[in-house]
N, CA, C and O atoms as a GROMACS GRO file, in nm:
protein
  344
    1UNK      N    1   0.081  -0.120   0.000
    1UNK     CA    2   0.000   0.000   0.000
    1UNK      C    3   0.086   0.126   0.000
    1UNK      O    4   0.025   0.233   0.001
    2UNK      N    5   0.206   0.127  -0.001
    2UNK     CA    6   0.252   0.243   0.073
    2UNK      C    7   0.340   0.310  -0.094
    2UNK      O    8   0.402   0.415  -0.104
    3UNK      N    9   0.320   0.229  -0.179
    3UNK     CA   10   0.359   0.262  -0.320
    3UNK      C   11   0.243   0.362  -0.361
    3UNK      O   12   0.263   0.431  -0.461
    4UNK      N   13   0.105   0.380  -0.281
    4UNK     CA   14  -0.002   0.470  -0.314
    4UNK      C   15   0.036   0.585  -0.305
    4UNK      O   16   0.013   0.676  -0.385
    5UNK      N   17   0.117   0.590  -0.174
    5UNK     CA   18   0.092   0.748  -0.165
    5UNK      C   19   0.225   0.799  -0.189
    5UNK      O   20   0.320   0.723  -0.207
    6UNK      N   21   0.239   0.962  -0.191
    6UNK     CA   22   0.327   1.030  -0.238
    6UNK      C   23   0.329   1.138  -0.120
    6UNK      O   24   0.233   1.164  -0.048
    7UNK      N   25   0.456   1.199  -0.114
    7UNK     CA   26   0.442   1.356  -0.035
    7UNK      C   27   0.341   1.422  -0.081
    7UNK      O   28   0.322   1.437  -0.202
    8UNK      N   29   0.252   1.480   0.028
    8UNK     CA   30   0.218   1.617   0.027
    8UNK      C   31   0.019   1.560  -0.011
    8UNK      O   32  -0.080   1.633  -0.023
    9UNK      N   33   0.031   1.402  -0.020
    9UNK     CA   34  -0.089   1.356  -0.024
    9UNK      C   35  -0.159   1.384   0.110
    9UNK      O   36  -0.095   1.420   0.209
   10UNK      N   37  -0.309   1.364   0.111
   10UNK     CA   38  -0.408   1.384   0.257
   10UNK      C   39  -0.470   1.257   0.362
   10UNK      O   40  -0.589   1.230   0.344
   11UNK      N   41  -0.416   1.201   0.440
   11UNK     CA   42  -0.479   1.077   0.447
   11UNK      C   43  -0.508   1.114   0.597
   11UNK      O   44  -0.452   1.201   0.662
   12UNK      N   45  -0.648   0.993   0.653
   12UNK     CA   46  -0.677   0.941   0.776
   12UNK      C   47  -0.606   0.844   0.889
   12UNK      O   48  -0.600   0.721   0.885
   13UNK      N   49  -0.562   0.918   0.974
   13UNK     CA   50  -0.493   0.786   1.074
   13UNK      C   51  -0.595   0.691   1.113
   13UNK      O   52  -0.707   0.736   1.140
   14UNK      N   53  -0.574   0.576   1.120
   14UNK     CA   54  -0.678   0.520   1.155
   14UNK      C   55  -0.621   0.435   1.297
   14UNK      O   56  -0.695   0.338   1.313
   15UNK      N   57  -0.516   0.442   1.402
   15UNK     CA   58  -0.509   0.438   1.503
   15UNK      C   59  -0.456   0.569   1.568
   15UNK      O   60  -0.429   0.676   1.514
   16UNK      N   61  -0.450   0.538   1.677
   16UNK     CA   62  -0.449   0.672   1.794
   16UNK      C   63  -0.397   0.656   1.910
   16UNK      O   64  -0.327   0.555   1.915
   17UNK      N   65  -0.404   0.736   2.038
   17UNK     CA   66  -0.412   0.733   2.123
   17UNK      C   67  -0.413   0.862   2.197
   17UNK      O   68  -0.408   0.951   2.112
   18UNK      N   69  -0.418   0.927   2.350
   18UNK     CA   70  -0.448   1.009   2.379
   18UNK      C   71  -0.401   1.159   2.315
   18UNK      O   72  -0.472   1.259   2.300
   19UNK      N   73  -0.259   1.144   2.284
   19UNK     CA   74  -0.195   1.289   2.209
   19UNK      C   75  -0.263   1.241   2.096
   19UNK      O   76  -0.374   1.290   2.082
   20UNK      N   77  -0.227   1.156   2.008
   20UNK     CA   78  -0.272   1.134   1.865
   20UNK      C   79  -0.356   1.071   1.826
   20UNK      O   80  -0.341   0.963   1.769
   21UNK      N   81  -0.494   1.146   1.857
   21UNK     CA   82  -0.624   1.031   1.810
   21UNK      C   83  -0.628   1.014   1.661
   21UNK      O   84  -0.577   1.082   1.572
   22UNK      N   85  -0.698   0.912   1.657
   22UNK     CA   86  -0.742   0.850   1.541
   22UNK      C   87  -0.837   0.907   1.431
   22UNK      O   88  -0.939   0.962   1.471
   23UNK      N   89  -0.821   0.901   1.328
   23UNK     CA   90  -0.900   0.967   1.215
   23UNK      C   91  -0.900   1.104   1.217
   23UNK      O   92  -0.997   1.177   1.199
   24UNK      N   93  -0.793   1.132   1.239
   24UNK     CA   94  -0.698   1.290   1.220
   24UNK      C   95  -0.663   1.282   1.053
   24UNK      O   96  -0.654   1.186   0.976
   25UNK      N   97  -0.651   1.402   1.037
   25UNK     CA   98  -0.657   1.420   0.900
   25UNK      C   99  -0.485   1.529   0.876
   25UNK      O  100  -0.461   1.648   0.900
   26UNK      N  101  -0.409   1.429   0.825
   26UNK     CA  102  -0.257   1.447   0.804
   26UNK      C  103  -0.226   1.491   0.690
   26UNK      O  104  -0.319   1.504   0.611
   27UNK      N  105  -0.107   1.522   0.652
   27UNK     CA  106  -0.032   1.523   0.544
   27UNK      C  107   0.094   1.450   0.542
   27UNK      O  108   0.193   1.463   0.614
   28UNK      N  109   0.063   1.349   0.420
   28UNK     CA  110   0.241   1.302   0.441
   28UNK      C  111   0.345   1.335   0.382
   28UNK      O  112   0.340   1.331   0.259
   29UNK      N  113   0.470   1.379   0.447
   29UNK     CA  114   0.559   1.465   0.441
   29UNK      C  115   0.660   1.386   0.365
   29UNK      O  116   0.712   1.423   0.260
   30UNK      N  117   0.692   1.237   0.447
   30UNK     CA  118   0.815   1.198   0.313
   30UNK      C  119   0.825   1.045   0.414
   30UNK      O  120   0.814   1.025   0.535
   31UNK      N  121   0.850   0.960   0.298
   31UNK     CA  122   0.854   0.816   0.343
   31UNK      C  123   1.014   0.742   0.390
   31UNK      O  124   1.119   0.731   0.326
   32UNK      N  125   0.975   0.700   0.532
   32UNK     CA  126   1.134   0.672   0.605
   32UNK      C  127   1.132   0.539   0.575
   32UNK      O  128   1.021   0.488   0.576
   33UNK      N  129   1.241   0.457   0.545
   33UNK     CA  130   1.307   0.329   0.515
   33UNK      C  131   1.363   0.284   0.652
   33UNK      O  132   1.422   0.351   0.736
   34UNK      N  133   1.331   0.157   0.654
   34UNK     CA  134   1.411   0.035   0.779
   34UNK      C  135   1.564   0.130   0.772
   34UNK      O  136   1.604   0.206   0.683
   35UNK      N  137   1.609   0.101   0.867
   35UNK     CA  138   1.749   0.191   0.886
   35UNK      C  139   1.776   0.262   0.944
   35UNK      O  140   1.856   0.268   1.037
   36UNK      N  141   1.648   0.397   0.852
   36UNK     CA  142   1.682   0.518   0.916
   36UNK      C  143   1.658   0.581   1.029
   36UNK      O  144   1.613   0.512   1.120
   37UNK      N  145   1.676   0.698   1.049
   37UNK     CA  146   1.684   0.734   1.221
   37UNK      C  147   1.554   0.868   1.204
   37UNK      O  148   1.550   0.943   1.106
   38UNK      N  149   1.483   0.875   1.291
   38UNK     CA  150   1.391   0.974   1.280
   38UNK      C  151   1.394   1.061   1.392
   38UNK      O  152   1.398   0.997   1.497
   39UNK      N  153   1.393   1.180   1.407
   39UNK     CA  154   1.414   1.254   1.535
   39UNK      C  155   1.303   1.373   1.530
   39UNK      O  156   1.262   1.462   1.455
   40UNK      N  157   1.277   1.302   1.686
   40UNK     CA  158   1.089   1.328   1.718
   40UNK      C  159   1.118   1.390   1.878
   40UNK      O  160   1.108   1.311   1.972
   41UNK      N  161   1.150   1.519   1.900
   41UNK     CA  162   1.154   1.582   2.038
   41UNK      C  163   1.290   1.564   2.109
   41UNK      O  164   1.306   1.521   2.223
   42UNK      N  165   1.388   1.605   2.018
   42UNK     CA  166   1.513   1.542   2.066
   42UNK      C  167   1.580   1.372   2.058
   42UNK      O  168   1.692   1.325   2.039
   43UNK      N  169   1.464   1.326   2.078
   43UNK     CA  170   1.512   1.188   2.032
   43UNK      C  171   1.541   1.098   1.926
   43UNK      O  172   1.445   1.024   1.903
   44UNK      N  173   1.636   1.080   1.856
   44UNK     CA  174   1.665   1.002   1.784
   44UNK      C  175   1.621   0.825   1.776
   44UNK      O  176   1.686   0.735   1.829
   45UNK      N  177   1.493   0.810   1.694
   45UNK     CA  178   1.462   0.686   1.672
   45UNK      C  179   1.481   0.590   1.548
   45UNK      O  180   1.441   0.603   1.432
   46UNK      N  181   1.541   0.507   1.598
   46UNK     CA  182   1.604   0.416   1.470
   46UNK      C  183   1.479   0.326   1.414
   46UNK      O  184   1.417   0.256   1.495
   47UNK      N  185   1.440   0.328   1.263
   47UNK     CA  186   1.360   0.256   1.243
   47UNK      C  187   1.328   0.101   1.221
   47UNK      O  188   1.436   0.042   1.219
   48UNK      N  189   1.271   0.053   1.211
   48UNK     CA  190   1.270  -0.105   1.166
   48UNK      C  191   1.177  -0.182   1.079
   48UNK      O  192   1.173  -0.303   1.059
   49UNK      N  193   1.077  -0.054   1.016
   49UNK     CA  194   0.997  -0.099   0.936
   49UNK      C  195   0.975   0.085   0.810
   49UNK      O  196   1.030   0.195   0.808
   50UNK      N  197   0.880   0.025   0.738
   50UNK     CA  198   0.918   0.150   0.644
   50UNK      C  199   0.785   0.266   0.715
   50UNK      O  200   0.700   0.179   0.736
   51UNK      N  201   0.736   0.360   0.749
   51UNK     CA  202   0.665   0.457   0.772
   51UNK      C  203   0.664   0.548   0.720
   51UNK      O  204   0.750   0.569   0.635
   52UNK      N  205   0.565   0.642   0.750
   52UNK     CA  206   0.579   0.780   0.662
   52UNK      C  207   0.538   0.899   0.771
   52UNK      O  208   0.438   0.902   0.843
   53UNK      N  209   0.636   0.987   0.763
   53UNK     CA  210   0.638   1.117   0.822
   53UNK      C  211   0.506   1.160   0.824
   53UNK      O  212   0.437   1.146   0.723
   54UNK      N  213   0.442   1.230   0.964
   54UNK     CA  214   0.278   1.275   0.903
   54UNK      C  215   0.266   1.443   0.976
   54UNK      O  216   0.287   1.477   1.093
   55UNK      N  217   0.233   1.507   0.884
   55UNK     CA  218   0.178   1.646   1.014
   55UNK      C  219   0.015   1.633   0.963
   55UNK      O  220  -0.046   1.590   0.865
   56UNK      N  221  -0.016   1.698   1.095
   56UNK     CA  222  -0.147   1.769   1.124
   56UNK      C  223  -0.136   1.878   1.169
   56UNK      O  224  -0.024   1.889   1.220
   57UNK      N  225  -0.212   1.996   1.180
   57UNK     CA  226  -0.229   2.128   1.250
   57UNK      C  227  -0.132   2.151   1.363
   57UNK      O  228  -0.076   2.259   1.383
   58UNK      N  229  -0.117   2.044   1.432
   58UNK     CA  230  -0.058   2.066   1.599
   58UNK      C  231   0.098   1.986   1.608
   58UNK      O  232   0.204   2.006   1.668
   59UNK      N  233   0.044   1.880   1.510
   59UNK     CA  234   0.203   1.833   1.528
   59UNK      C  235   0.200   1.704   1.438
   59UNK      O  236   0.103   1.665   1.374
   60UNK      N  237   0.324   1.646   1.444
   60UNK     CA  238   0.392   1.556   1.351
   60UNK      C  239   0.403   1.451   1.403
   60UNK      O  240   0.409   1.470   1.524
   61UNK      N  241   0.411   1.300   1.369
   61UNK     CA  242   0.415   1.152   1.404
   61UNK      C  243   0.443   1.045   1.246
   61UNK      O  244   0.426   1.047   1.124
   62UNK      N  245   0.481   0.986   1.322
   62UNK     CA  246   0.500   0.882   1.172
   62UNK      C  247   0.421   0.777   1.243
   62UNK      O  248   0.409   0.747   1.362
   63UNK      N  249   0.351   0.714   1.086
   63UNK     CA  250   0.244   0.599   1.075
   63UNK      C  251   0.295   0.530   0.974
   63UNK      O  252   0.339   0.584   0.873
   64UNK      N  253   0.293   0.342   1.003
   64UNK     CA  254   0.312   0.287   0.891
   64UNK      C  255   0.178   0.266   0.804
   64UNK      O  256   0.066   0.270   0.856
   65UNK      N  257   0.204   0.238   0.642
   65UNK     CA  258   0.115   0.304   0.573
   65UNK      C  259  -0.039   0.187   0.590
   65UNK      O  260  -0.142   0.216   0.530
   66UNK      N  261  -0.034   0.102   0.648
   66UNK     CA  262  -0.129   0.017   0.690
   66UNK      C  263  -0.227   0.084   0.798
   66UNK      O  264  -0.348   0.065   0.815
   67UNK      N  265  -0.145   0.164   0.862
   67UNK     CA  266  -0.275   0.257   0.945
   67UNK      C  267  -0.299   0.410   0.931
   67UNK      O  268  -0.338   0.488   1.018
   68UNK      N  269  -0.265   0.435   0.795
   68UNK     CA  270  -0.319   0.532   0.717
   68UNK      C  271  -0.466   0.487   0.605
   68UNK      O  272  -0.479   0.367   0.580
   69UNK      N  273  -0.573   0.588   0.540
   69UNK     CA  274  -0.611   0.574   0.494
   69UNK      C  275  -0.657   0.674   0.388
   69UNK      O  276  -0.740   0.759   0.420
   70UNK      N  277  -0.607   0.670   0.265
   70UNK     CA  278  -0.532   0.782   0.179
   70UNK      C  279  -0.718   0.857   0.165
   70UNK      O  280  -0.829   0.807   0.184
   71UNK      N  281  -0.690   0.942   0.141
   71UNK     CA  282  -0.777   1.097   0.075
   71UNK      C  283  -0.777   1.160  -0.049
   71UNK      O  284  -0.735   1.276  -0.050
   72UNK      N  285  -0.810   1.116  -0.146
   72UNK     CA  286  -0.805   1.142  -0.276
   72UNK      C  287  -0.848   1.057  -0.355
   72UNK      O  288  -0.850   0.938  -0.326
   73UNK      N  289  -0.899   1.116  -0.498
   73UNK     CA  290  -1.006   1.082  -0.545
   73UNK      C  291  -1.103   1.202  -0.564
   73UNK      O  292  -1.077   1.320  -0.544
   74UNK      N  293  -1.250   1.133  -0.620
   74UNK     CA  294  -1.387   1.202  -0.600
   74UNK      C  295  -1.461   1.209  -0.554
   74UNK      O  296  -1.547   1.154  -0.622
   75UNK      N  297  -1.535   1.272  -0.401
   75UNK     CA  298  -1.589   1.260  -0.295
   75UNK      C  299  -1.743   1.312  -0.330
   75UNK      O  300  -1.848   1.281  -0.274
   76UNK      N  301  -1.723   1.386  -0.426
   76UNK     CA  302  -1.842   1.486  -0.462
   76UNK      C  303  -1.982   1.333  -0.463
   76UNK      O  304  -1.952   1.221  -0.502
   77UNK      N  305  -2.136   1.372  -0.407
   77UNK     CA  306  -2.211   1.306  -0.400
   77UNK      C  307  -2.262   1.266  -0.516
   77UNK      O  308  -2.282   1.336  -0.614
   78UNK      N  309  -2.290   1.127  -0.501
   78UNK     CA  310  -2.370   1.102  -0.680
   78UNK      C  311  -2.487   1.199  -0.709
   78UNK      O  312  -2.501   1.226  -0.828
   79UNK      N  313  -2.589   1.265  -0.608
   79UNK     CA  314  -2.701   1.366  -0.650
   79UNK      C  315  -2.623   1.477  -0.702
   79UNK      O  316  -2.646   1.517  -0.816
   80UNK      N  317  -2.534   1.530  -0.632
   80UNK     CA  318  -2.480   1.658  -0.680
   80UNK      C  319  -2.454   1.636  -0.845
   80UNK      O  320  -2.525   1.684  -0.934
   81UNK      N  321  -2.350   1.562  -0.861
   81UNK     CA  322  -2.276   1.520  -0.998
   81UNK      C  323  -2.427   1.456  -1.061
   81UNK      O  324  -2.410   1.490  -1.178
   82UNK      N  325  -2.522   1.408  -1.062
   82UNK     CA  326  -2.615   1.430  -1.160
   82UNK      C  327  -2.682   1.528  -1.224
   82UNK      O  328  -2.704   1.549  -1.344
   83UNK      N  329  -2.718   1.600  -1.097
   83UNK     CA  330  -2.741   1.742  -1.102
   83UNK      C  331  -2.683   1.802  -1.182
   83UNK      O  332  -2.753   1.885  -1.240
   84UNK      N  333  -2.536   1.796  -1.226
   84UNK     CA  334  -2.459   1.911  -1.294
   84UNK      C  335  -2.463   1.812  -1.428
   84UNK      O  336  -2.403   1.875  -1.515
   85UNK      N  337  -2.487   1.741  -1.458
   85UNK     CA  338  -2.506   1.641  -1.576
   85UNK      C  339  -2.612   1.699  -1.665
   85UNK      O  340  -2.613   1.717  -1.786
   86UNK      N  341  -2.723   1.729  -1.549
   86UNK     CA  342  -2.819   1.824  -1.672
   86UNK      C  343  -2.849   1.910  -1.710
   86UNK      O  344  -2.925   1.912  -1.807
   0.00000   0.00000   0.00000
């Protein structure tokens, strides 16, 4: 899944917890590889699986892309889009 998305795409977290609830609406910033080191409040965290950088309004977290759920596409309602059909 994580070949879907790209920087700067809009997606849903779909886990959480008290700082970072769930079905927050992110941006992902740039995708980290097993290896690398991510530094989140001073701390330097070494990774071990692939994730992707995320902000929201208040702040930043990385999610692997299995508990994201991408935003894009056509949302517009089927009444509306008939509507403009005629």
């Amino acid at each position: 899944m994580c070949q879907n998305f790209k920087p700067g795409d809009l997606a849903l977290t779909l886990v959480g917890n008290d700082r970072y609830p769930s079905m927050t609406q992110v941006e992902l910033v740039e995708m980290l590889q097993p290896g690398d080191v991510w530094l989140h409040r001073g701390l330097e965290i070494p990774l071990v699986k692939v994730v992707w950088v995320c902000r929201s309004r208040y702040w930043e977290m990385i999610y692997q892309p299995k508990d994201l759920m991408p935003l894009h596409g056509d949302f517009t309602h089927e009444q509306q889009k008939a509507k403009e059909a005629v």
